[in-house]
N, C-alpha and C positions, 0 to 999 in steps of 0.2 A: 671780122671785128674792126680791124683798122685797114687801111687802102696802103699805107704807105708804110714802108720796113722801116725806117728810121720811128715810125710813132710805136711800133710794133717793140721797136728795141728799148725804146725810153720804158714803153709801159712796163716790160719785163724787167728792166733796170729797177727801176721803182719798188718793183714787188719783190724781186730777189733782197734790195735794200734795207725794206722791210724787214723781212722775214728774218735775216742777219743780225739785223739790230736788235731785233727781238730776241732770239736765242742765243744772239755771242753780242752782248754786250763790251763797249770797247771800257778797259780796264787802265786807267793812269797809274803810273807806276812815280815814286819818287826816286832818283837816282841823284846819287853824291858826286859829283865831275873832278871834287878836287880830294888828293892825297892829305889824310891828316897823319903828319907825322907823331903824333905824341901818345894817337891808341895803337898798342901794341898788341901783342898775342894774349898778355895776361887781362886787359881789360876788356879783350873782346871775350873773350872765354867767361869771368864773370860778368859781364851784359850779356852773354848766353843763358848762363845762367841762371840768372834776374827774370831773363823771360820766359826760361823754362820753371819756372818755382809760381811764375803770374799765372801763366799758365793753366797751371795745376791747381793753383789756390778759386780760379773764376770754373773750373771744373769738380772740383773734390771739397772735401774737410777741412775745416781750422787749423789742422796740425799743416797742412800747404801752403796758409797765410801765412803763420809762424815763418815757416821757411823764407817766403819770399820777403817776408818785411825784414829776416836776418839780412838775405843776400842784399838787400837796397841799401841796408846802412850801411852793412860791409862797403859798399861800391861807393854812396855816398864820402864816408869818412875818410875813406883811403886813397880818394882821386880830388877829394874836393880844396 
């Protein structure tokens, strides 16, 4: 098919490339670089919380919405 190993290598690059990209999509992640001193264990524990009640409420019952819109305002009033 091809004469020369270097063209041989690109094509195979290409297709391996492909094939990659196609089934492991590359995934951006956000990451925080800087220390915030002011959430501590208790805020992160309810913003755990918060998302575990979101969660539940975009998977279940009204009785999980209830939840989550307590823990929001909890979280709201008590940090804001």
């Amino acid at each position: 098919m091809y004469d020369d190993v270097d063209d041989t290598l690109h094509h195979w690059k290409q297709l391996f490339i492909s094939v990659c990209d196609k089934h492991c999509p590359v995934v951006s992640r956000r990451v925080r670089k800087s220390f915030l001193p002011w959430i501590d264990s208790d805020i992160k524990e309810e913003i755990r919380l918060k998302y575990y009640y979101q969660h539940k409420a975009k998977t279940k019952k009204s009785s999980d919405i209830l939840l989550f819109i307590q823990a929001l305002q909890k979280l709201c009033v008590k940090y804001a």
